[in-house]
Structure formats: C-alpha cells, structure tokens
C-alpha positions in Angstrom: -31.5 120.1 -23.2 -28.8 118.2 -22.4 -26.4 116.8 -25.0 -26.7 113.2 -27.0 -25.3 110.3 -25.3 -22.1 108.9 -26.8 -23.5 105.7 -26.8 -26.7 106.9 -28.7 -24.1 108.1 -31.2 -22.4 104.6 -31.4 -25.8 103.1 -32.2 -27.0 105.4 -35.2 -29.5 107.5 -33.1 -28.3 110.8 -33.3 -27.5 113.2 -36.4 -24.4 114.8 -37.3 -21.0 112.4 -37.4 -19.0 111.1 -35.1 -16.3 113.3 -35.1 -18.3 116.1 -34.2 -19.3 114.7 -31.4 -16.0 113.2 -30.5 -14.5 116.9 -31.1 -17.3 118.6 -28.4 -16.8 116.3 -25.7 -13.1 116.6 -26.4 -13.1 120.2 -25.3 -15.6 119.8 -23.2 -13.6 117.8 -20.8 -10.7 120.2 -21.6 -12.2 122.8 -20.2 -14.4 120.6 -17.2 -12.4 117.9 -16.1 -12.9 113.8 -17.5 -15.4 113.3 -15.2 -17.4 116.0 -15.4 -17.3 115.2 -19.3 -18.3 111.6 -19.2 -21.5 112.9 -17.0 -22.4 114.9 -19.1 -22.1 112.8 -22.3 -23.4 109.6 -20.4 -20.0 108.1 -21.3 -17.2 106.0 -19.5 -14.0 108.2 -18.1 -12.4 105.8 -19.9 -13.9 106.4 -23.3 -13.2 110.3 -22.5 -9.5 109.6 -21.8 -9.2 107.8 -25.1 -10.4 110.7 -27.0 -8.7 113.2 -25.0 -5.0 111.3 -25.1 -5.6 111.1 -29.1 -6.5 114.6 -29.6 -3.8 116.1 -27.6 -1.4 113.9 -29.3 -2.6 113.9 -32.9 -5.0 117.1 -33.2 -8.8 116.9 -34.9 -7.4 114.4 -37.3 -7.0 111.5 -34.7 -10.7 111.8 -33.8 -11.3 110.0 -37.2 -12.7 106.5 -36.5 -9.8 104.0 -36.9 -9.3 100.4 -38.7 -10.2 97.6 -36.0 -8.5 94.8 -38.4 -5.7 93.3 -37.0 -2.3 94.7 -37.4 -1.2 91.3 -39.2 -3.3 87.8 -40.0 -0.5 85.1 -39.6 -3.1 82.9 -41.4 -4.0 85.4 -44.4 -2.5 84.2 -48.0 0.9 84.4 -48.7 1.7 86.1 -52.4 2.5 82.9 -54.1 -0.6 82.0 -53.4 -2.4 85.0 -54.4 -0.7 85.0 -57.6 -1.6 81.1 -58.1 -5.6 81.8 -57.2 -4.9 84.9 -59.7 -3.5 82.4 -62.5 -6.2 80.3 -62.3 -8.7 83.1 -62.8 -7.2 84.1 -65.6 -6.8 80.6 -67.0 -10.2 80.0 -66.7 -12.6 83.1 -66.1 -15.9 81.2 -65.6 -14.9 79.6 -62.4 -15.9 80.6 -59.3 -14.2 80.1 -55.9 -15.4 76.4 -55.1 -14.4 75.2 -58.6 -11.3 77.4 -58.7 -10.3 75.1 -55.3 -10.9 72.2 -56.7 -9.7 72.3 -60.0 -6.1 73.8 -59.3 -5.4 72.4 -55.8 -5.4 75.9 -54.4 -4.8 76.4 -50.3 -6.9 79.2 -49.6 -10.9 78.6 -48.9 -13.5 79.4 -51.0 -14.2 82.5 -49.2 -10.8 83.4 -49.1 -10.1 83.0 -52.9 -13.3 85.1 -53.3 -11.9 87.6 -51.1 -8.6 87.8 -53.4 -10.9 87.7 -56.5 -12.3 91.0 -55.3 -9.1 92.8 -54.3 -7.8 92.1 -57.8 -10.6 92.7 -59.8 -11.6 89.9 -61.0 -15.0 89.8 -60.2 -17.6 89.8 -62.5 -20.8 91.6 -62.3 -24.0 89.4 -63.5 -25.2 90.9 -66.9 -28.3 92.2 -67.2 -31.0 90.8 -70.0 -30.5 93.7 -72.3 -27.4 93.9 -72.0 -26.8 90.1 -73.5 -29.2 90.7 -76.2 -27.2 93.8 -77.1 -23.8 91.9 -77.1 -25.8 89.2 -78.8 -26.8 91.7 -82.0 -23.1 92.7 -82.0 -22.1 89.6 -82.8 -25.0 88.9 -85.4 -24.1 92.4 -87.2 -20.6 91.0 -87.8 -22.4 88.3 -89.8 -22.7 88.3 -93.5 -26.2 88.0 -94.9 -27.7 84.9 -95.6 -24.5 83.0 -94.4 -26.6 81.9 -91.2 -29.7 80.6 -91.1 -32.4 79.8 -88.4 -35.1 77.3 -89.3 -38.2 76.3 -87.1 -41.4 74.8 -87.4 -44.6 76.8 -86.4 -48.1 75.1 -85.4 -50.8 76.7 -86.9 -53.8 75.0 -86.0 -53.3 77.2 -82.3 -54.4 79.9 -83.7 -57.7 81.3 -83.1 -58.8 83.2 -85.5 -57.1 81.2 -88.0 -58.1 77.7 -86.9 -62.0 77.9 -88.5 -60.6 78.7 -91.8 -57.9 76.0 -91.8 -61.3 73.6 -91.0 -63.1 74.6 -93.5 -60.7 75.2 -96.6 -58.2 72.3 -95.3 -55.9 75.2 -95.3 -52.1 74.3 -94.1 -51.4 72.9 -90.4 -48.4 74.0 -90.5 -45.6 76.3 -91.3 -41.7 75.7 -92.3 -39.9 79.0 -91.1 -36.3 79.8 -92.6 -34.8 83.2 -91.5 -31.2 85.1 -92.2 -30.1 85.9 -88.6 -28.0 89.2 -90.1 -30.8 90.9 -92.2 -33.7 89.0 -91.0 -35.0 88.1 -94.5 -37.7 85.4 -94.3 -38.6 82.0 -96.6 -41.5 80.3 -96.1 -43.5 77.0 -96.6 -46.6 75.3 -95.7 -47.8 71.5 -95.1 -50.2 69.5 -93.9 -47.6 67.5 -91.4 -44.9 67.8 -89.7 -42.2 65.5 -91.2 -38.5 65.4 -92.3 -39.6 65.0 -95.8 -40.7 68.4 -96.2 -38.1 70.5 -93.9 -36.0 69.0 -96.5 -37.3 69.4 -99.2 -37.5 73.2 -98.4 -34.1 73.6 -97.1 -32.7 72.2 -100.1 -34.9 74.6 -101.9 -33.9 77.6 -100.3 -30.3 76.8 -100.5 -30.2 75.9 -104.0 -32.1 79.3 -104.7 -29.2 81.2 -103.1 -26.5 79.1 -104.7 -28.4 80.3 -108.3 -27.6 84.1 -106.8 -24.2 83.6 -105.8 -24.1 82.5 -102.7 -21.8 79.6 -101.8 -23.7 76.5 -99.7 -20.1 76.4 -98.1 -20.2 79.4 -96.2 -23.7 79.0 -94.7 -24.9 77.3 -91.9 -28.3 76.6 -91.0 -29.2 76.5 -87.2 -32.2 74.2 -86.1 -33.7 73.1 -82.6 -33.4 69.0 -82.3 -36.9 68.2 -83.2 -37.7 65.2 -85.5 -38.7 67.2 -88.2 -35.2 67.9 -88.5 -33.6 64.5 -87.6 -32.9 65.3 -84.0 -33.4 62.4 -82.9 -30.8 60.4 -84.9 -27.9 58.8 -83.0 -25.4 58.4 -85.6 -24.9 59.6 -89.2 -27.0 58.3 -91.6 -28.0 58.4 -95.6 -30.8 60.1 -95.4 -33.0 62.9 -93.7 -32.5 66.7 -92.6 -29.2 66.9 -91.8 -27.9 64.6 -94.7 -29.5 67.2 -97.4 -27.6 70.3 -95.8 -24.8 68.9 -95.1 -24.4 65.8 -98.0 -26.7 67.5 -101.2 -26.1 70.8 -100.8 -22.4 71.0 -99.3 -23.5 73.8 -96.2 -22.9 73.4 -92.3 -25.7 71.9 -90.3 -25.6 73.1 -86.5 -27.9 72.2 -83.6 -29.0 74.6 -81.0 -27.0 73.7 -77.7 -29.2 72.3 -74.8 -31.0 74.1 -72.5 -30.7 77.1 -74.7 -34.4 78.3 -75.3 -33.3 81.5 -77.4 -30.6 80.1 -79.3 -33.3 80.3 -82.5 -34.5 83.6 -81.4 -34.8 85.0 -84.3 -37.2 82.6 -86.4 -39.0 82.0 -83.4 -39.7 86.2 -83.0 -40.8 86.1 -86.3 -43.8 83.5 -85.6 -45.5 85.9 -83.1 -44.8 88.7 -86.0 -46.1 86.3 -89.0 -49.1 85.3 -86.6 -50.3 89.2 -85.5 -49.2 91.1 -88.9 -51.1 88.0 -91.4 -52.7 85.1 -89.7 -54.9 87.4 -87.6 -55.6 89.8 -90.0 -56.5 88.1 -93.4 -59.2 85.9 -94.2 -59.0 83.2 -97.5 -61.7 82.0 -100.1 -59.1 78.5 -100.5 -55.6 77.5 -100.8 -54.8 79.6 -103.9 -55.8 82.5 -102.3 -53.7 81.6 -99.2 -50.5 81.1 -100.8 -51.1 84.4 -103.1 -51.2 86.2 -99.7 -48.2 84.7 -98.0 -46.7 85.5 -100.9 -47.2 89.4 -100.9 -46.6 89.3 -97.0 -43.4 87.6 -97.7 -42.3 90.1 -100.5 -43.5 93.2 -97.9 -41.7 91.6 -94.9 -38.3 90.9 -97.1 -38.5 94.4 -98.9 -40.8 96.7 -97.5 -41.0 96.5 -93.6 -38.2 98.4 -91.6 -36.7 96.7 -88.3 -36.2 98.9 -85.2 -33.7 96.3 -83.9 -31.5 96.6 -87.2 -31.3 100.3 -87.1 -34.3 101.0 -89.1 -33.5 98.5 -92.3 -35.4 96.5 -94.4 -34.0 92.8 -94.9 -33.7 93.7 -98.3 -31.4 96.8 -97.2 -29.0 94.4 -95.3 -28.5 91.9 -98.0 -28.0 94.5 -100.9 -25.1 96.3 -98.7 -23.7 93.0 -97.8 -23.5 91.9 -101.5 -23.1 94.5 -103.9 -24.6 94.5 -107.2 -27.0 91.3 -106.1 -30.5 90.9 -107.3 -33.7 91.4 -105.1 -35.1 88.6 -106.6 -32.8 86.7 -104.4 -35.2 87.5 -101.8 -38.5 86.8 -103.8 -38.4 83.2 -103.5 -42.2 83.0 -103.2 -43.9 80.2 -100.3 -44.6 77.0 -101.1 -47.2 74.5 -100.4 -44.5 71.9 -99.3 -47.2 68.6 -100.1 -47.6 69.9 -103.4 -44.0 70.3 -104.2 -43.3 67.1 -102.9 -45.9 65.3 -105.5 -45.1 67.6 -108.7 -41.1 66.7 -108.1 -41.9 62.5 -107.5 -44.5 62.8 -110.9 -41.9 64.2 -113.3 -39.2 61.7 -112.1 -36.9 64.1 -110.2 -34.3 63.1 -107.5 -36.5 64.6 -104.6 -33.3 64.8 -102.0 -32.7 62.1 -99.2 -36.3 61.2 -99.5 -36.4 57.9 -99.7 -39.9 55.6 -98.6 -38.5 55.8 -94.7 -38.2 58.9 -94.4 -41.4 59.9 -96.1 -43.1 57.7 -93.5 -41.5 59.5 -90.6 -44.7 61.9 -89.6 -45.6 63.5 -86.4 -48.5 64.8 -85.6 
C-alpha cells in the first residue's frame, strides 16, 4: 500500500498530523533522492525541497506549520488608535463596534475595532437566562423587606374552574396583587372592576398598615406596570389618582416599569400562576363570606407558612423578621379585602377616602 498523498493530507483526508507526514517524506527523500520522494508522496519536487531545506536547516521543529500573515500590515491600527477605540470601550461598555465609530469619531472600521475589542478583552459574552435571573436575585437579596413593592392586577374571570362560581355567587372579577420583592410576602384585594379608585384605595391601605408597624413610607417604593388602573396613562402630574396617593398621601416613591420590559414585575406576576394553581383551582365557595374567609387563610399560609425554593428555603415571614428585628407578624396579617365594600363603608362614615374624588371613581375599565 502505498503512502497518503501530501495533498490528501492538505485537505483533511488522512489521520495522523501534518508533521508526521512532513517528517517521513523528509527522510524519505534523504535517503531516495527529491524526486523519487515526490513520486512516491504524489507531491511537487518543489514542495519536497521546501521541507527538505527547512529540516536540514532547523531540525524536526521547522516542520511545524508556519504563520501565513503578513510580516507587517502598513494599514493595521497604529497604538494611538488602539488605545482611543480602548477608551471608548471603557467609557461606555455597551457599545459595540458600529456605535463605538460613530459616536467617538474613531478611524478604524467596524471590523477592525471588533478585532481590537477582542485582542484586549473587551468582549462580552451574551448572558445566559439563568444566569440574569441569578444576578437579578442578587440584587433583590440586598433589598430590605417591604421597602419595594410590586403591584399588578390579575383577571379572574379566565379561569376555568373558577369562572362558574364567580357566575353564580357574583364572586370577585378581579384581584389587586401587592408583593415585597425581598421576602415575597403577599397583600391581597378583590373587586368587581378594574379602576384607579380601588388600586388606591388598597395601596394606601397597605402602606398605612406598614407605617402602623414601623415602617417608614419614605423608604419604600412601589413598582407598577402603566396600566390605567394605576394612572398610566396620565401625561402630566395631577391631584388625584394612583400615583398621587403613593407619592402625595402617603409620602413613598412611585416607579413605573421601563418599556419593553415584560419581567420587570416578575415577581407579583409569578405569584398569579401560584395564587391561581395553589387556591383558585382548588377551593370551591358557598358566597362571598366564605371566599374572603379562604383568601384569608391562604394569605396567612403563603406569608407564614409556605417555604420558597428561590429564597433559600424561607418563608416570607422568615425574611421580614431577620430584616427587622423584634417586629410583629401581625405585620404580615393584613387580611384581603373586598375592595367595593371598603370603598362604601369608608364614603358612609364620612372618611377622607384618598384622591378619590367623583372623576376618578368614574374612571372604569372593563
């Protein structure tokens, strides 16, 4: 059998490396002659010489494949403007080559900057999903509890086995969603419609219920999407609705969720899938007594009984008492609230019901 083709070699065909092979026809044609050696390897006399001249010169080492770049690139990037192309990195990390270009001026192209971005380890590799939602939790954990807040509104009437009893009883339509972003802990209230009115009216609840507990309204800041419910659509400040009660009744921060940021609110939005498997699927009601009784307990067992794999195991409860030592767990008791009801019981006995004036109790959507 005679010996593989140098050329076959070139092309990937053959097993074993290329300086084997360059090494046996190398002595090959030491000990047969150039041309007898490029016969026999189906090779130039040319390509023999080459290999020959190296070897004799340099030994086994200069049958190592060499570096066909060019010796020197008279248009490659001088080092002022490498260093220029590095400042700008630097300067601003979240631009890539094109916008690097075209921000700062810079010489090189946009594949040549890239280039220089690699060499100097600038790069950055694209994060994986898990690995944002980890550095997302790391930066939650370094909150204190029941400083932020996520609030949402979840549709009820979607819900299959929950819809015929909601029929039948006139059970809630809807349901008002406050969660702590650091332990988790949840606050709940239910309605008929989806208004400012009563996200309000329960926000202003909740907060005033922590500020009986010790906690300052200063210091927390309650996250929503920009839905109507919670005055999304207003264009300028005004004297009344959602934000006006966090931010003007009860003194805390108001903050929308940034655009085209679905999971911005992850955490009260995880929850509804929870609150709609764990209670909603499960229970059934005799009437609106009986309902409210039973988000009640579910509540209480979500705040103080139910552990959370992705908080290391805790209870909500857990959280807030090692955040705030000494702090009753009634803080967490706050029991739901049927939001219509509320809403008449406070405008009966003559009560300042907050930024609700006839407008805004008008505003509905359905």
């Amino acid at each position: 059998m005679s010996p593989p083709t140098y050329r076959s070699m070139l092309r990937g065909k053959v097993e074993g490396s290329r300086f084997e092979l360059r090494l046996e026809m190398v002595r090959y044609a030491q000990a047969h002659g150039i041309r007898e050696a490029a016969r026999v390897f189906r090779s130039s006399r040319n390509t023999v010489r080459l290999w020959l001249r190296r070897y004799e010169a340099g030994g086994a080492g200069a049958l190592v494949e060499q570096s066909r770049a060019p010796k020197r690139i008279p248009h490659k990037s001088s080092p002022a403007q490498v260093r220029k192309v590095v400042a700008a990195r630097q300067a601003v990390p979240c631009y890539g080559p094109r916008r690097l270009r075209s921000a700062f001026g810079l010489m090189p192209s946009k594949n040549a900057i890239a280039r220089i971005l690699k060499e100097q380890g600038l790069t950055r590799r694209k994060r994986k999903k898990r690995e944002k939602q980890a550095d997302l939790r790391e930066v939650k954990a370094r909150y204190r509890a029941l400083t932020h807040l996520q609030m949402d509104v979840k549709v009820l009437w979607d819900i299959p086995q929950y819809w015929a009893q909601m029929q039948a009883l006139e059970l809630p339509r809807y349901e008002y969603t406050i969660r702590d972003t650091k332990s988790g802990a949840l606050f709940l209230g239910f309605s008929q419609q989806l208004t400012v009115t009563y996200a309000s009216l329960l926000i202003r609840r909740c907060l005033k219920h922590l500020e009986r507990f010790g906690i300052d309204p200063a210091e927390v800041t309650v996250q929503t999407d920009r839905g109507s419910e919670f005055s999304g659509g207003q264009r300028r400040t005004r004297a009344f609705g959602f934000v006006h009660t966090v931010q003007r009744l009860c003194g805390a921060k108001h903050l929308f969720t940034p655009p085209r940021w679905p999971n911005a609110n992850a955490d009260v939005e995880a929850v509804h899938r929870l609150i709609e498997e764990e209670f909603f699927d499960l229970e059934h009601f005799s009437g609106l007594e009986e309902f409210l009784r039973k988000a009640t307990l579910y509540q209480h067992y979500f705040n103080f009984g139910r552990p959370n794999s992705y908080r290391r195991g805790n209870t909500p409860w857990e959280i807030v008492a090692a955040d705030h030592p000494g702090i009753r767990p009634e803080i967490l008791a706050l029991p739901p609230v049927h939001l219509e009801a509320e809403f008449l019981r406070l405008d009966q006995v003559g009560q300042n019901v907050p930024g609700l004036d006839a407008v805004t109790c008008a505003q509905t959507c359905m």
